[in-house]
PDB file of N, CA, C, O and CB in Angstrom:
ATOM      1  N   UNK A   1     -75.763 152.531   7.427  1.00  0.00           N
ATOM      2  CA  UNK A   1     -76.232 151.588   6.441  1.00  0.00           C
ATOM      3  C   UNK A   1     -76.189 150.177   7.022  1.00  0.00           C
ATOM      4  O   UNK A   1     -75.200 149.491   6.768  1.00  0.00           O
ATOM      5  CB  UNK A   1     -75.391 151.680   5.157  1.00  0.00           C
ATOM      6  N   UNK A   2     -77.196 149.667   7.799  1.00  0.00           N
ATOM      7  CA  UNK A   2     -76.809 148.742   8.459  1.00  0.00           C
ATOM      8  C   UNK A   2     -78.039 147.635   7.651  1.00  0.00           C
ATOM      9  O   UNK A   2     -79.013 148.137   7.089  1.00  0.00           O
ATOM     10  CB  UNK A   2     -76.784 149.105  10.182  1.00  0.00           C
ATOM     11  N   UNK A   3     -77.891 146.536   7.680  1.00  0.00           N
ATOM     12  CA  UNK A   3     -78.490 145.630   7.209  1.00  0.00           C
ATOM     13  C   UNK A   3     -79.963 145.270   7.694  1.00  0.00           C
ATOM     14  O   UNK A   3     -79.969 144.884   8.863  1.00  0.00           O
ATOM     15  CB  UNK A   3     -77.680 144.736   7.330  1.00  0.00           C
ATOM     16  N   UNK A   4     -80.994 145.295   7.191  1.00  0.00           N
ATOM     17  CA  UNK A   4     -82.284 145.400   7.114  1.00  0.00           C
ATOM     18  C   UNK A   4     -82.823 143.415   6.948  1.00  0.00           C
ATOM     19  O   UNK A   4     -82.446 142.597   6.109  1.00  0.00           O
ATOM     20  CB  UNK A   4     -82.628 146.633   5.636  1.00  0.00           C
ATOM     21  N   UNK A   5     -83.912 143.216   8.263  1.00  0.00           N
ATOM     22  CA  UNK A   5     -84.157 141.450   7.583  1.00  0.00           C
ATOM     23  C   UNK A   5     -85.340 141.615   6.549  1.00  0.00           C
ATOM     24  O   UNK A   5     -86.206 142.490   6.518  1.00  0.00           O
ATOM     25  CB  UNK A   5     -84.786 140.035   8.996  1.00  0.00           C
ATOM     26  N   UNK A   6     -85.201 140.864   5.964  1.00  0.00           N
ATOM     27  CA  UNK A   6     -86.338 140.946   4.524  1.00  0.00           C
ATOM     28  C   UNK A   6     -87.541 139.668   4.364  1.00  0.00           C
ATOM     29  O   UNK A   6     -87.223 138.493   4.178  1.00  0.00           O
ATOM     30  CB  UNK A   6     -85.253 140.779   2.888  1.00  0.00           C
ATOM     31  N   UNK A   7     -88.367 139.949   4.428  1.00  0.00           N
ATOM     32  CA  UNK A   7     -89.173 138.871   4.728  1.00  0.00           C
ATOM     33  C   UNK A   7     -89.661 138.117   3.572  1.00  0.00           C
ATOM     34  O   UNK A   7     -90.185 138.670   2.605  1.00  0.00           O
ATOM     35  CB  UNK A   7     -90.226 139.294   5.476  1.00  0.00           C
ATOM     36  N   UNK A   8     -89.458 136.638   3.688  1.00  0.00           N
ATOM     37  CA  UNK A   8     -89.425 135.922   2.242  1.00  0.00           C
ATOM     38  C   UNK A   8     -90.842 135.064   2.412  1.00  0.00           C
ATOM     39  O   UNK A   8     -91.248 135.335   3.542  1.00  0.00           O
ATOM     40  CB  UNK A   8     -87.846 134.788   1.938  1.00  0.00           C
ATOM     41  N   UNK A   9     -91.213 134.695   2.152  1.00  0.00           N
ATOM     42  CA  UNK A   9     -92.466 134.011   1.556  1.00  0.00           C
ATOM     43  C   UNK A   9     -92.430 132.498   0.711  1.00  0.00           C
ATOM     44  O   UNK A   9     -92.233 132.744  -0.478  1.00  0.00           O
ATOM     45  CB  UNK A   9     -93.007 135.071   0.554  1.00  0.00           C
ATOM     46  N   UNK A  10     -92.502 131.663   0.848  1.00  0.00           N
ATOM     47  CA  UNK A  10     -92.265 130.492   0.202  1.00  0.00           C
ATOM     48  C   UNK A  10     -93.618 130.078  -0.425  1.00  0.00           C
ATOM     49  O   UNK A  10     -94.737 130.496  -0.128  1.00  0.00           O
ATOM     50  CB  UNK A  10     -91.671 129.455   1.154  1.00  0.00           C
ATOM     51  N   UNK A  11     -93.263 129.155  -1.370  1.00  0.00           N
ATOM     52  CA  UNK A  11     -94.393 128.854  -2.286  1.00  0.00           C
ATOM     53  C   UNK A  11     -94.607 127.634  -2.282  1.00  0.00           C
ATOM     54  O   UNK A  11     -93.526 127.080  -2.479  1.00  0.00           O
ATOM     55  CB  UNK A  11     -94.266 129.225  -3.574  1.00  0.00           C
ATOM     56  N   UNK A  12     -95.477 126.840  -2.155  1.00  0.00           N
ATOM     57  CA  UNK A  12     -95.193 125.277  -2.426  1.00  0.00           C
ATOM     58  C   UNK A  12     -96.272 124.951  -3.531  1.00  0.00           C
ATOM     59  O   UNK A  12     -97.483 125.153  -3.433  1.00  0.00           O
ATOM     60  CB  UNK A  12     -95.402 124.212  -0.946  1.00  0.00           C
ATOM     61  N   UNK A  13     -95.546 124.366  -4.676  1.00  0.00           N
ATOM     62  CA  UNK A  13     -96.702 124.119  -5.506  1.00  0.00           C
ATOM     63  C   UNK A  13     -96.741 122.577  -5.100  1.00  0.00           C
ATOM     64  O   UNK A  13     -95.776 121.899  -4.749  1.00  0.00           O
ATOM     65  CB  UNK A  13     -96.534 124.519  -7.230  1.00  0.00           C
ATOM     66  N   UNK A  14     -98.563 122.024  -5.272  1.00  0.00           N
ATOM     67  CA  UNK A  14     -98.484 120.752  -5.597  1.00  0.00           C
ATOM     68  C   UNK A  14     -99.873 120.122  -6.311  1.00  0.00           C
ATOM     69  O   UNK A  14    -100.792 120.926  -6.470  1.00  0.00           O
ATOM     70  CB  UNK A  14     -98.099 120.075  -4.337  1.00  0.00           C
ATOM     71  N   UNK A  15    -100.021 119.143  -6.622  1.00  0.00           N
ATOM     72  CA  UNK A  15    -101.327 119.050  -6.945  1.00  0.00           C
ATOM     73  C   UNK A  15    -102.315 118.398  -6.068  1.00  0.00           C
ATOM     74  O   UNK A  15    -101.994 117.556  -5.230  1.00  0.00           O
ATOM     75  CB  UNK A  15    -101.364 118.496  -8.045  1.00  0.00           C
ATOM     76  N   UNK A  16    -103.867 118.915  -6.331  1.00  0.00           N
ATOM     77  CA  UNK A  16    -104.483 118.347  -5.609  1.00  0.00           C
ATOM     78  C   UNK A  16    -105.149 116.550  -5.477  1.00  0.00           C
ATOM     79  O   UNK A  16    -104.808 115.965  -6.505  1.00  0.00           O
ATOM     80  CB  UNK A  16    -105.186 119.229  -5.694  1.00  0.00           C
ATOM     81  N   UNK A  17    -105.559 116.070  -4.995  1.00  0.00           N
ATOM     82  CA  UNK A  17    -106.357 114.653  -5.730  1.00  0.00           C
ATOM     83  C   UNK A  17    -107.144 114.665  -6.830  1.00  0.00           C
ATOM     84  O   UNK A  17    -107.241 113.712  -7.603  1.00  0.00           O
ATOM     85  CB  UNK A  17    -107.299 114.017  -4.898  1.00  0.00           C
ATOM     86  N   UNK A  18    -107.876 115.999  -6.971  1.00  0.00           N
ATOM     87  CA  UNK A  18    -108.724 116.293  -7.819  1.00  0.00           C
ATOM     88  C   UNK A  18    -108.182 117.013  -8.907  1.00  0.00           C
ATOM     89  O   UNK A  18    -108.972 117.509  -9.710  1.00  0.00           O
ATOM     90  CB  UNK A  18    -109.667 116.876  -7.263  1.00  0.00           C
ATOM     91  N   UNK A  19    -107.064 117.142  -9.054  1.00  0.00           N
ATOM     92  CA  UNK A  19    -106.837 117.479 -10.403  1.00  0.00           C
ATOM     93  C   UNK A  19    -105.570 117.208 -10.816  1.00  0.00           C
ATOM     94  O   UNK A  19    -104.713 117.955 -11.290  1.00  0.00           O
ATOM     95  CB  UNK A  19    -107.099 118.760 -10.661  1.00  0.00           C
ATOM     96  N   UNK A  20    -105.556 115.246 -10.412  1.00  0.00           N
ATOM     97  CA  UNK A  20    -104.593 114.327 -10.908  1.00  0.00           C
ATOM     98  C   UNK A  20    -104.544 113.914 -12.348  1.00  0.00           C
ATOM     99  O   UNK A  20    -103.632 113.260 -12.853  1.00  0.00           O
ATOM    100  CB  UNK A  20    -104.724 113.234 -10.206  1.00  0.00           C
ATOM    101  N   UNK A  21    -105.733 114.409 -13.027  1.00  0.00           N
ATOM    102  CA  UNK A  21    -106.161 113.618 -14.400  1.00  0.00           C
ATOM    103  C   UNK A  21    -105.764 114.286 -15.702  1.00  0.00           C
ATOM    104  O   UNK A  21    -106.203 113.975 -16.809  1.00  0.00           O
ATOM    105  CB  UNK A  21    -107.754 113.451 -14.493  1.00  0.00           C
ATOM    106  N   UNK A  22    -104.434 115.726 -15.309  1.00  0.00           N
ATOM    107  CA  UNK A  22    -104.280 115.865 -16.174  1.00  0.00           C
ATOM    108  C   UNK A  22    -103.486 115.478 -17.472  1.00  0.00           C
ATOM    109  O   UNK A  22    -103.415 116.197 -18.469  1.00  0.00           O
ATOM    110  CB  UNK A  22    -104.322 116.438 -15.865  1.00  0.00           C
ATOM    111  N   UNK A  23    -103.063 114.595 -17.368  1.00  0.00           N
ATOM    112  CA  UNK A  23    -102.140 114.006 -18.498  1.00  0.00           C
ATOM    113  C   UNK A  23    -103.205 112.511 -19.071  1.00  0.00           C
ATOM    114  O   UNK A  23    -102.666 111.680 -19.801  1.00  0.00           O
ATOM    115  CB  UNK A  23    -100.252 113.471 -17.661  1.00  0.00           C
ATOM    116  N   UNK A  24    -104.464 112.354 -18.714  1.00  0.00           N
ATOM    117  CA  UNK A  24    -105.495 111.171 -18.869  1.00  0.00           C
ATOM    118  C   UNK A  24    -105.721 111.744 -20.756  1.00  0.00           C
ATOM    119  O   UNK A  24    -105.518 110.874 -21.603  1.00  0.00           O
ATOM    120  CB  UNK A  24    -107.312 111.303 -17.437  1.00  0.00           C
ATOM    121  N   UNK A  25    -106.087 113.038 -21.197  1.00  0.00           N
ATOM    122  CA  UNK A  25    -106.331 113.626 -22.625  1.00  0.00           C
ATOM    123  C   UNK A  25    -105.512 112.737 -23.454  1.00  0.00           C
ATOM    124  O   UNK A  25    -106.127 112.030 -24.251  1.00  0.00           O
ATOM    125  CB  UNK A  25    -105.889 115.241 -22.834  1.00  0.00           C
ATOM    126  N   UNK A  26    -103.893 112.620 -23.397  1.00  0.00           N
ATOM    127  CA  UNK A  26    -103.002 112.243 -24.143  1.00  0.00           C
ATOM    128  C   UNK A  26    -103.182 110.894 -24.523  1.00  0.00           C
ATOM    129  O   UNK A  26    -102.872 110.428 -25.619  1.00  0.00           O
ATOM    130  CB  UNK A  26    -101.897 112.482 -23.622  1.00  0.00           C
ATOM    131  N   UNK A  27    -103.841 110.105 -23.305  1.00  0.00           N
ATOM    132  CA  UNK A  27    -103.676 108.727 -23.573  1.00  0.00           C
ATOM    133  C   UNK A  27    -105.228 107.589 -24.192  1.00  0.00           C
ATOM    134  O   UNK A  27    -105.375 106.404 -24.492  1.00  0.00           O
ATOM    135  CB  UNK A  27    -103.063 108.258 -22.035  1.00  0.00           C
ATOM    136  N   UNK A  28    -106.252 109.031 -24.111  1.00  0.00           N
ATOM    137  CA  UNK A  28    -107.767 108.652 -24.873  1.00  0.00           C
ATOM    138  C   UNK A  28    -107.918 108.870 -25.938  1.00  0.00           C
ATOM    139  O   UNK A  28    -107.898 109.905 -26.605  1.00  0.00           O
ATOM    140  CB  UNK A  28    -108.879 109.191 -24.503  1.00  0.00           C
ATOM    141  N   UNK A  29    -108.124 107.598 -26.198  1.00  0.00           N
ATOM    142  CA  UNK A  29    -108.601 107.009 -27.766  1.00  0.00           C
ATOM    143  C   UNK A  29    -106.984 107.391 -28.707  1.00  0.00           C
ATOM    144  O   UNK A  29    -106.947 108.139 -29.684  1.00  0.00           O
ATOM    145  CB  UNK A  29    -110.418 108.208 -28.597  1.00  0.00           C
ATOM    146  N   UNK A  30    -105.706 106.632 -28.082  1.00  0.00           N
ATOM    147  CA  UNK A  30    -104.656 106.280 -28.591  1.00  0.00           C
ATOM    148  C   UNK A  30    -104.498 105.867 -29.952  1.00  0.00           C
ATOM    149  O   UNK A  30    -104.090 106.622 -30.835  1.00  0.00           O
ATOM    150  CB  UNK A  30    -104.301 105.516 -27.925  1.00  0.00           C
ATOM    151  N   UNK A  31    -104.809 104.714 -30.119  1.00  0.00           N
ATOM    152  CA  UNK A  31    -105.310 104.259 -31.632  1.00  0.00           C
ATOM    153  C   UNK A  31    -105.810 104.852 -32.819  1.00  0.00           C
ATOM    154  O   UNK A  31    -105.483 104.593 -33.978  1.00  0.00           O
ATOM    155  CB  UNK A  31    -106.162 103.586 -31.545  1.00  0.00           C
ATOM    156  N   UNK A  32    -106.743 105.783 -32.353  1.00  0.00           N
ATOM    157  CA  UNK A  32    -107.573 106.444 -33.431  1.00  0.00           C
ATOM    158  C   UNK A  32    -106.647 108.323 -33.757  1.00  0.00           C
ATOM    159  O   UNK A  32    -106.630 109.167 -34.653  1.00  0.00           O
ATOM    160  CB  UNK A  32    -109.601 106.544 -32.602  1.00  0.00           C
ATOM    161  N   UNK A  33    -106.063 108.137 -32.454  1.00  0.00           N
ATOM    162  CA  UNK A  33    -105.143 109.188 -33.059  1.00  0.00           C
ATOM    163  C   UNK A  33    -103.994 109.053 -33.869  1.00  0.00           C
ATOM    164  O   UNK A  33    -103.680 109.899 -34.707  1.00  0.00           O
ATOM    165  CB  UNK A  33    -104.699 109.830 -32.189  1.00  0.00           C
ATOM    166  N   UNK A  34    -103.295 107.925 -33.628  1.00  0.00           N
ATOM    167  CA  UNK A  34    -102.053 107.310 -34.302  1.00  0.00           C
ATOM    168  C   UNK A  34    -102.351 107.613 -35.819  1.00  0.00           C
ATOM    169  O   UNK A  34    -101.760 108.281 -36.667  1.00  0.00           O
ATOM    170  CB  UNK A  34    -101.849 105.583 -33.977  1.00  0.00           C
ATOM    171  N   UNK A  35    -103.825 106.645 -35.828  1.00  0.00           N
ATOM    172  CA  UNK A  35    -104.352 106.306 -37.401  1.00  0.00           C
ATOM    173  C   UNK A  35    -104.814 107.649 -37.920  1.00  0.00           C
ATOM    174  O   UNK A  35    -104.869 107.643 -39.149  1.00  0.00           O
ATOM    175  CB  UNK A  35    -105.736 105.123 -37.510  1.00  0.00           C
ATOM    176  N   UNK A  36    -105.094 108.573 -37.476  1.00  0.00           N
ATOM    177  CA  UNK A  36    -105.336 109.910 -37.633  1.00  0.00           C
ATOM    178  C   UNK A  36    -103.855 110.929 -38.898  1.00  0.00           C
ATOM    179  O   UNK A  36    -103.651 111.297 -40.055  1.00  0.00           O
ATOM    180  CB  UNK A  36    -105.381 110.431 -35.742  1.00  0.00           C
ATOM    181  N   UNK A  37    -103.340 110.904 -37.704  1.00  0.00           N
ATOM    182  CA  UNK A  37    -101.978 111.323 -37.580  1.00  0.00           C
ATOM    183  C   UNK A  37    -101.121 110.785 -38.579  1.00  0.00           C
ATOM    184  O   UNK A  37    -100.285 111.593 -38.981  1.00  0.00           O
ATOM    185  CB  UNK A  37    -101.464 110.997 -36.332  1.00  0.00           C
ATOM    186  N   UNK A  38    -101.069 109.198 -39.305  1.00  0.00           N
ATOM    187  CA  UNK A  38    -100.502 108.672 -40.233  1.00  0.00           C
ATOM    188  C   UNK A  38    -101.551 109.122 -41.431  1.00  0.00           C
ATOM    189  O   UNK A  38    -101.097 109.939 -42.232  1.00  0.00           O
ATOM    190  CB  UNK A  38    -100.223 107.167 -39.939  1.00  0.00           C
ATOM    191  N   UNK A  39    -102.657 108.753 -41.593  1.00  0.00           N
ATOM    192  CA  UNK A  39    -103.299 108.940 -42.558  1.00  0.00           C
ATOM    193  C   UNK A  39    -103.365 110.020 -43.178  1.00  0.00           C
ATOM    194  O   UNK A  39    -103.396 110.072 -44.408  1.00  0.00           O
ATOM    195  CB  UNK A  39    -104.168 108.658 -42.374  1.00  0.00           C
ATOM    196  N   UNK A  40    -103.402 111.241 -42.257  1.00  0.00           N
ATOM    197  CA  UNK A  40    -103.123 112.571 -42.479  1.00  0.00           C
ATOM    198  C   UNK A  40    -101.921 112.906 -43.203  1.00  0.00           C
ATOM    199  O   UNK A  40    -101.928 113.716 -44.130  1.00  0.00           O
ATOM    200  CB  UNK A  40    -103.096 113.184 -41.336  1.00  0.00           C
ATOM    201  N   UNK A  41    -100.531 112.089 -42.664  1.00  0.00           N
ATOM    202  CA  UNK A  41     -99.031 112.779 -43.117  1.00  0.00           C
ATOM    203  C   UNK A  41     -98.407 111.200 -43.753  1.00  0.00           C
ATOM    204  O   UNK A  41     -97.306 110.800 -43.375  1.00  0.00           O
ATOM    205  CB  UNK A  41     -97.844 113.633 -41.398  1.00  0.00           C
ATOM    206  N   UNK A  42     -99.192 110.449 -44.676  1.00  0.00           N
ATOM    207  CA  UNK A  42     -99.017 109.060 -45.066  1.00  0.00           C
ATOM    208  C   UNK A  42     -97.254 109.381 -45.791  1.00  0.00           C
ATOM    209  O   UNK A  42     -96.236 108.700 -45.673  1.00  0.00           O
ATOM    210  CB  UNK A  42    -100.530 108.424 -46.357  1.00  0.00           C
ATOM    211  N   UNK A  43     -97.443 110.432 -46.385  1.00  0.00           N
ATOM    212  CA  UNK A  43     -96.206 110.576 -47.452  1.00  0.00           C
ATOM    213  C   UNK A  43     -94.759 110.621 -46.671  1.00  0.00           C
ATOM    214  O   UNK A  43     -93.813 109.872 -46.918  1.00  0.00           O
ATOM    215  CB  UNK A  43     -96.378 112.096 -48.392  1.00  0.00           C
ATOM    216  N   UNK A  44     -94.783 111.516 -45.810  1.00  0.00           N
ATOM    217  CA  UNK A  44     -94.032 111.948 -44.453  1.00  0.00           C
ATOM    218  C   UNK A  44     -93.665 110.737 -43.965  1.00  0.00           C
ATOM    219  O   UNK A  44     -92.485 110.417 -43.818  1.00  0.00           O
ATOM    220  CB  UNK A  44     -94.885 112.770 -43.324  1.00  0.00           C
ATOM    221  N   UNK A  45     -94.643 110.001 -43.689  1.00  0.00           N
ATOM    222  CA  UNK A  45     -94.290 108.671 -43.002  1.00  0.00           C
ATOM    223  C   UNK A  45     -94.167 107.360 -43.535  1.00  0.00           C
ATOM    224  O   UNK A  45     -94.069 106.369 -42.812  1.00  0.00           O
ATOM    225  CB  UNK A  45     -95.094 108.466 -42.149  1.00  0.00           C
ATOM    226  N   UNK A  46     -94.167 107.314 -44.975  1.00  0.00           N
ATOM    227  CA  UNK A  46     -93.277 106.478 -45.692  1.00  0.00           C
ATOM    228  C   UNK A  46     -92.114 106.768 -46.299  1.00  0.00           C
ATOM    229  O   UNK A  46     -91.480 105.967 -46.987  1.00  0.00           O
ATOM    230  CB  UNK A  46     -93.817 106.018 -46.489  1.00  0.00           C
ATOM    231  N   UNK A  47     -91.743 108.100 -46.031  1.00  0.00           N
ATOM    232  CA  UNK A  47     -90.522 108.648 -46.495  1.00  0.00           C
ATOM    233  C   UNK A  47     -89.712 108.370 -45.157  1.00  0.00           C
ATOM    234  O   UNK A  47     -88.485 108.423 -45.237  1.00  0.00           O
ATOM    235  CB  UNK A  47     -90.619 110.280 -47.026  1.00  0.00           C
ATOM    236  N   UNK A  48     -90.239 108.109 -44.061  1.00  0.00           N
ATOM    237  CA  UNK A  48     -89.173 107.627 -42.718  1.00  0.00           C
ATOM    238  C   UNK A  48     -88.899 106.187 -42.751  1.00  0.00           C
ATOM    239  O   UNK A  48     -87.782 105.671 -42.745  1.00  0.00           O
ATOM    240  CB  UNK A  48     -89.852 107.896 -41.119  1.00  0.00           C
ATOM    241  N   UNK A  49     -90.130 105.539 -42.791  1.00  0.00           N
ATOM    242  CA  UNK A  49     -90.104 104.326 -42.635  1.00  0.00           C
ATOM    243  C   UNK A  49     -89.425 103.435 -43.907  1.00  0.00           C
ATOM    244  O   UNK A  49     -88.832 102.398 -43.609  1.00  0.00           O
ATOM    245  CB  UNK A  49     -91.436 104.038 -42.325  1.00  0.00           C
ATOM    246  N   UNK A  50     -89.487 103.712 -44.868  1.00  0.00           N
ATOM    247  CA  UNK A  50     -89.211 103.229 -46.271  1.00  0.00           C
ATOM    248  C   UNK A  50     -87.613 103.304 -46.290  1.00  0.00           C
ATOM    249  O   UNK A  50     -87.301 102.608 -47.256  1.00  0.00           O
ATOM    250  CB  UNK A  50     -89.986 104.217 -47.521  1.00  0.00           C
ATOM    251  N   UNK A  51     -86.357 103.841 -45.659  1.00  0.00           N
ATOM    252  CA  UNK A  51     -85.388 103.734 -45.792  1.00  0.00           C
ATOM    253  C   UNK A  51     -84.783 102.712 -44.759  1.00  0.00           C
ATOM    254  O   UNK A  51     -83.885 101.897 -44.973  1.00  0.00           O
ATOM    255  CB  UNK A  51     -85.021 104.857 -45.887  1.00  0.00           C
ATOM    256  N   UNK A  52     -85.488 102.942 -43.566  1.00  0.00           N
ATOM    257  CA  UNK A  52     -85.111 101.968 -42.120  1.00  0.00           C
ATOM    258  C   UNK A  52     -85.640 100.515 -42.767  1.00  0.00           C
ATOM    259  O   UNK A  52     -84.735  99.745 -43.087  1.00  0.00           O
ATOM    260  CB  UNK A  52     -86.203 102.505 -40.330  1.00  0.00           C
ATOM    261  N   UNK A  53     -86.918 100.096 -42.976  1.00  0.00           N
ATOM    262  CA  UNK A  53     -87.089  98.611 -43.336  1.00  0.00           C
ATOM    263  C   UNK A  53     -86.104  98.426 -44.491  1.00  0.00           C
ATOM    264  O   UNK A  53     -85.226  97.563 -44.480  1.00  0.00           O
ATOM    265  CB  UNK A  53     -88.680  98.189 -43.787  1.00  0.00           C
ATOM    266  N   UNK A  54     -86.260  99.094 -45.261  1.00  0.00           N
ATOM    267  CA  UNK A  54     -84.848  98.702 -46.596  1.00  0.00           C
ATOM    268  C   UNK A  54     -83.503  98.381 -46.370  1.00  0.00           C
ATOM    269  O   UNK A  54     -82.868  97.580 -47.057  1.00  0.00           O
ATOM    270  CB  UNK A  54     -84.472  99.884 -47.519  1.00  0.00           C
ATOM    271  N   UNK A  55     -82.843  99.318 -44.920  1.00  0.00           N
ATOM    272  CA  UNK A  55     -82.084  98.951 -44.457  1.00  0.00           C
ATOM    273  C   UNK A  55     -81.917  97.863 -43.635  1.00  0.00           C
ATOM    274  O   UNK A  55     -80.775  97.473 -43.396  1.00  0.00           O
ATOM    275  CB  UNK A  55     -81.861  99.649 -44.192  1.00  0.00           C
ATOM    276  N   UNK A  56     -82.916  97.288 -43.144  1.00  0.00           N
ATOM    277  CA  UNK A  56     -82.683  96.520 -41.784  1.00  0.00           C
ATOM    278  C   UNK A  56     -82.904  95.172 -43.366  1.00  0.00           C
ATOM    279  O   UNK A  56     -81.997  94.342 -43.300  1.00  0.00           O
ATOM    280  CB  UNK A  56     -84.206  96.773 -39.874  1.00  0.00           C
ATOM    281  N   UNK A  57     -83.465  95.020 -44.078  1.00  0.00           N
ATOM    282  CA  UNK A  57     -84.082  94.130 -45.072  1.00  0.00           C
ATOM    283  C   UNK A  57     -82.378  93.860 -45.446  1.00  0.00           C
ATOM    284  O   UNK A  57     -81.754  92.814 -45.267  1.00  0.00           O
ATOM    285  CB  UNK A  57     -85.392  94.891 -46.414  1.00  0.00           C
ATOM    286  N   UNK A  58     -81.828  95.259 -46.061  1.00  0.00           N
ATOM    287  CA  UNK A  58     -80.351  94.905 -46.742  1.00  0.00           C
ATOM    288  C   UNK A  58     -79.579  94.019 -45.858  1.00  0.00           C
ATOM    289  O   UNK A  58     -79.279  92.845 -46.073  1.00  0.00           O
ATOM    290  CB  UNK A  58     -79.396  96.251 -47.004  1.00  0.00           C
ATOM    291  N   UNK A  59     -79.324  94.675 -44.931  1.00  0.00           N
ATOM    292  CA  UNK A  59     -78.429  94.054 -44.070  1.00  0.00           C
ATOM    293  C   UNK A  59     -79.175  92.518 -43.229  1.00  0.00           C
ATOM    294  O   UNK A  59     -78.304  91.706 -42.917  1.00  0.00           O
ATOM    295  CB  UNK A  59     -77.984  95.344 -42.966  1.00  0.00           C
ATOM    296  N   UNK A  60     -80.315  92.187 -42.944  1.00  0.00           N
ATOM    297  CA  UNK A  60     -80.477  91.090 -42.914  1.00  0.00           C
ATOM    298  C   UNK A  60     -79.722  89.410 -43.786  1.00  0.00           C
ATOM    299  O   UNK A  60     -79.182  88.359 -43.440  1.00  0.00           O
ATOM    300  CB  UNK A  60     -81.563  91.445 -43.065  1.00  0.00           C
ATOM    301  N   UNK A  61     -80.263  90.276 -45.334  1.00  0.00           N
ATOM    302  CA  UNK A  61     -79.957  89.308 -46.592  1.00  0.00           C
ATOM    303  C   UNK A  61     -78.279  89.701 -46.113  1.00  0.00           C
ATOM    304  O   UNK A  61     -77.704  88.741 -45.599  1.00  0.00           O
ATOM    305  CB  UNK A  61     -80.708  89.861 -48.583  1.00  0.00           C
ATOM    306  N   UNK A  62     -78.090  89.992 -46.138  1.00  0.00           N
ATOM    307  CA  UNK A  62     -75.653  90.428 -45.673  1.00  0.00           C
ATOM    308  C   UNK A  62     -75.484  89.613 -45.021  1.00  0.00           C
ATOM    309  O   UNK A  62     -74.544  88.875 -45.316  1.00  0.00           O
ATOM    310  CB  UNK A  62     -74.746  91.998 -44.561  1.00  0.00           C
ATOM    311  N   UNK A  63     -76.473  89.227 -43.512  1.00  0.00           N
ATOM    312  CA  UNK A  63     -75.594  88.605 -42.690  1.00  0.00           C
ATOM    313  C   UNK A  63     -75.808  87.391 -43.009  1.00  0.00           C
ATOM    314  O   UNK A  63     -74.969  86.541 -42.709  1.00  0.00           O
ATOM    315  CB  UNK A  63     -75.677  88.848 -41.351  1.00  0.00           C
ATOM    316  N   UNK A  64     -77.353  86.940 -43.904  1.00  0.00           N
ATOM    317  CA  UNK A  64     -77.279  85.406 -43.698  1.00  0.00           C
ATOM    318  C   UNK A  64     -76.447  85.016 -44.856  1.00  0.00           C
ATOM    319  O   UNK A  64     -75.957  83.898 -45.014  1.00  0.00           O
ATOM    320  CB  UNK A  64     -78.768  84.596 -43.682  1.00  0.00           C
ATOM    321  N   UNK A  65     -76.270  86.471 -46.004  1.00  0.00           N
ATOM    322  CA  UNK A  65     -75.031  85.585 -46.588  1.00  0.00           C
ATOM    323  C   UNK A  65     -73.952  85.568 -46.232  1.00  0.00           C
ATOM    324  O   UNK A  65     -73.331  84.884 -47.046  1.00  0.00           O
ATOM    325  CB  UNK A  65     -74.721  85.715 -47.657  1.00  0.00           C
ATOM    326  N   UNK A  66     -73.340  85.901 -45.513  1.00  0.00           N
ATOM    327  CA  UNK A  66     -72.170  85.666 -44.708  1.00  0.00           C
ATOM    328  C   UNK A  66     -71.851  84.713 -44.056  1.00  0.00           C
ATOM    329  O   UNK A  66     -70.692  84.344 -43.867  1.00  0.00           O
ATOM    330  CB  UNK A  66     -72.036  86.341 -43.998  1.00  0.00           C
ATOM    331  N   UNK A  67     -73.243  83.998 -43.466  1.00  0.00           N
ATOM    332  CA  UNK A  67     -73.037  82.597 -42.552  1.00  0.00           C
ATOM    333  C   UNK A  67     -73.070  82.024 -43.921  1.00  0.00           C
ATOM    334  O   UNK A  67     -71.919  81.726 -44.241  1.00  0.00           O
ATOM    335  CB  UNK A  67     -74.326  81.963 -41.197  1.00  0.00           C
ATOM    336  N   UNK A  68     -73.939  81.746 -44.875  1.00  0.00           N
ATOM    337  CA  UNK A  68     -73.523  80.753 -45.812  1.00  0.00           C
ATOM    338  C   UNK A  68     -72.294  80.618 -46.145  1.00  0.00           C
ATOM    339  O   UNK A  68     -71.786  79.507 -45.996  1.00  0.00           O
ATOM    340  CB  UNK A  68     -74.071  80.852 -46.842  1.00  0.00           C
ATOM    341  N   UNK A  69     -71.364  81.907 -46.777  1.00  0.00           N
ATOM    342  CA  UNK A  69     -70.078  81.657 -47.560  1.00  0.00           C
ATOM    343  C   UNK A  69     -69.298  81.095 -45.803  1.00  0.00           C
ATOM    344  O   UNK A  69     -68.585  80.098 -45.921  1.00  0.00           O
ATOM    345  CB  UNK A  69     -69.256  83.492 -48.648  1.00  0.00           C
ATOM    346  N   UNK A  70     -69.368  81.439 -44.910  1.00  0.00           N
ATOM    347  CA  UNK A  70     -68.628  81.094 -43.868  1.00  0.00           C
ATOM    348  C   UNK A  70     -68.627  79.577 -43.425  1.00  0.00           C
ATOM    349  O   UNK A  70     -67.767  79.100 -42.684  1.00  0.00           O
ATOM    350  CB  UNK A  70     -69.041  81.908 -42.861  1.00  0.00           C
ATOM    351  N   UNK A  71     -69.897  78.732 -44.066  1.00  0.00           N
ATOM    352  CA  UNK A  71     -70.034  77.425 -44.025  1.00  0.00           C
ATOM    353  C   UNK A  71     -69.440  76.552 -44.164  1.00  0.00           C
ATOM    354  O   UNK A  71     -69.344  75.505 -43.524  1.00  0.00           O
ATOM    355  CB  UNK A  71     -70.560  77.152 -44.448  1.00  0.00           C
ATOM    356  N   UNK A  72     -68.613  77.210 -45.731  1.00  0.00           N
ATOM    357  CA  UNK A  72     -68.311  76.213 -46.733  1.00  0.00           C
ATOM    358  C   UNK A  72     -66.636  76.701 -46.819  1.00  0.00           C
ATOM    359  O   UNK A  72     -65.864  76.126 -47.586  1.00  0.00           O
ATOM    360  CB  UNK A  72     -69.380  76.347 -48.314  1.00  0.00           C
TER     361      UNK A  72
END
């Protein structure tokens, strides 16, 4: 039972020049997909956004009252 060499084969993937453009789909006509995409799921996406501005709004009005009472 003596040990046998086994012949391996290597693979090299890479891409060519000519078919650099695949990630170019994602980034055509950006805008019109965004507006797509919101308009489509408007509810969805005022149910995200509607707690974060409320929050950042709350705590804005907090800190500048804090510098006021800290004034005086």
């Amino acid at each position: 039972m003596g040990k046998q060499p086994v012949r391996m084969k290597a693979v090299v993937y890479s891409l060519s020049p000519f078919q650099q453009k695949i990630m170019s789909g994602l980034w055509k006509d950006l805008p019109s997909k965004i507006h797509h995409k919101i308009s489509d799921n408007w509810i969805s996406a005022t149910l995200l956004l509607a707690p974060l501005v409320g929050t950042y709004t709350y705590v804005q009005q907090y800190q500048e009252k804090e510098k006021l009472a800290h004034r005086y």
